[in-house]
C-alpha positions in Angstrom: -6.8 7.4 -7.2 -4.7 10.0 -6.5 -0.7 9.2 -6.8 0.5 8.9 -3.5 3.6 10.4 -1.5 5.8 7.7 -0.3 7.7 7.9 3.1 10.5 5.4 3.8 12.9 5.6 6.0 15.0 2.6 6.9 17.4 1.7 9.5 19.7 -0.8 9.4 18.7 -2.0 5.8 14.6 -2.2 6.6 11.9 0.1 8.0 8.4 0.8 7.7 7.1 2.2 4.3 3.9 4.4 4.5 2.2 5.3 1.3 -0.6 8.5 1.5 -2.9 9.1 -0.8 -4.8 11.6 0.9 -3.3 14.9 2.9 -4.8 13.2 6.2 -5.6 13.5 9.0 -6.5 9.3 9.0 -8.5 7.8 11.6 -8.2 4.6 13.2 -5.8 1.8 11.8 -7.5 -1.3 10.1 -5.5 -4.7 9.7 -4.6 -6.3 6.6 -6.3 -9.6 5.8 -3.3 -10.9 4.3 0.3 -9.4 4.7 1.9 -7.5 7.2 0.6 -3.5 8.1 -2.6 -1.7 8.1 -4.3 0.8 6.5 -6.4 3.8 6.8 -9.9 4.7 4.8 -12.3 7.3 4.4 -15.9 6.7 6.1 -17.1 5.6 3.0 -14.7 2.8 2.7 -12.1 4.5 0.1 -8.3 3.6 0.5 -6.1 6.9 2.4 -3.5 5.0 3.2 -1.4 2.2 3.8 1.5 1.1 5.8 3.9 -1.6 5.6 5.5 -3.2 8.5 8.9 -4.5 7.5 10.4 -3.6 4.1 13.9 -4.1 3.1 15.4 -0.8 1.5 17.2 -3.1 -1.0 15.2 -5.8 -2.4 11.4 -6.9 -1.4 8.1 -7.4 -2.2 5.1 -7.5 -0.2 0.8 -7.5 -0.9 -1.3 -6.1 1.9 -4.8 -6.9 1.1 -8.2 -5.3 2.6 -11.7 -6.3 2.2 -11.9 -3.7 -0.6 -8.2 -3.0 -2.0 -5.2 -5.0 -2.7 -1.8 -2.9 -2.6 1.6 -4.2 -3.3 5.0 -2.6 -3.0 8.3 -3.7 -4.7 11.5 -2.5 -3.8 14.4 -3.5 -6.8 17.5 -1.8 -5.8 16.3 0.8 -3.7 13.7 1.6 -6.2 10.4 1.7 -5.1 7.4 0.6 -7.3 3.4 0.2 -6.0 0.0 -0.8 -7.3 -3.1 -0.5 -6.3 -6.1 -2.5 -7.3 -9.8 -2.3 -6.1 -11.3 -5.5 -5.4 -14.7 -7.3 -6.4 -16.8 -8.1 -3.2 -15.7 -11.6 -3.7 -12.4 -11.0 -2.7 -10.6 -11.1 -6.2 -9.4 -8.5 -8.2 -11.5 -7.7 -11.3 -9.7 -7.7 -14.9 -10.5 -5.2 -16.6 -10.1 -2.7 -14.2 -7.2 -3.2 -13.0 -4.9 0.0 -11.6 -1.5 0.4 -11.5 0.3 3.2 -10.5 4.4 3.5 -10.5 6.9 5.8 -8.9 10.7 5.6 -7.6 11.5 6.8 -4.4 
């Protein structure tokens, strides 16, 4: 997966965090199954973006999971830190394949 370009902007200490992992343009909007935002894929079903409702700029954490990815943000003083993981059709997150990818803001 490609690293993706984080935009953030909050106001008044929170906002909404959109991470891209694709140049775009994204099509429709799908709803987490757990966690607050939504997130845009490919027609094939790969991950192209994701975006978080609510995050505070200082301190937070937060897991938006889809039927085929789980993705999870952290924010530790201002620093932001994300990973994504594909997902097993059952719903859980295999072991050995887990991915993780990191970057500060």
């Amino acid at each position: 997966m490609k690293k993706a370009r984080v935009t953030f902007i909050p106001i008044d200490g929170t906002g909404v965090l959109h991470l891209d992992f694709h140049p775009g343009p994204f099509g429709d909007a799908t709803e987490a199954r757990k966690g607050d935002g939504v997130g845009f894929f490919s027609q094939n079903g790969e991950l192209q973006g994701v975006t978080f409702d609510d995050v505070d700029a200082e301190q937070d954490h937060q897991v938006l999971e889809f039927d085929r990815y789980r993705v999870e943000v952290t924010v530790n003083r201002g620093k932001i830190s994300k990973s994504v993981v594909p997902l097993e059709s059952s719903g859980k997150a295999p072991r050995s394949s887990k991915k993780r990818t990191e970057d500060a803001a």
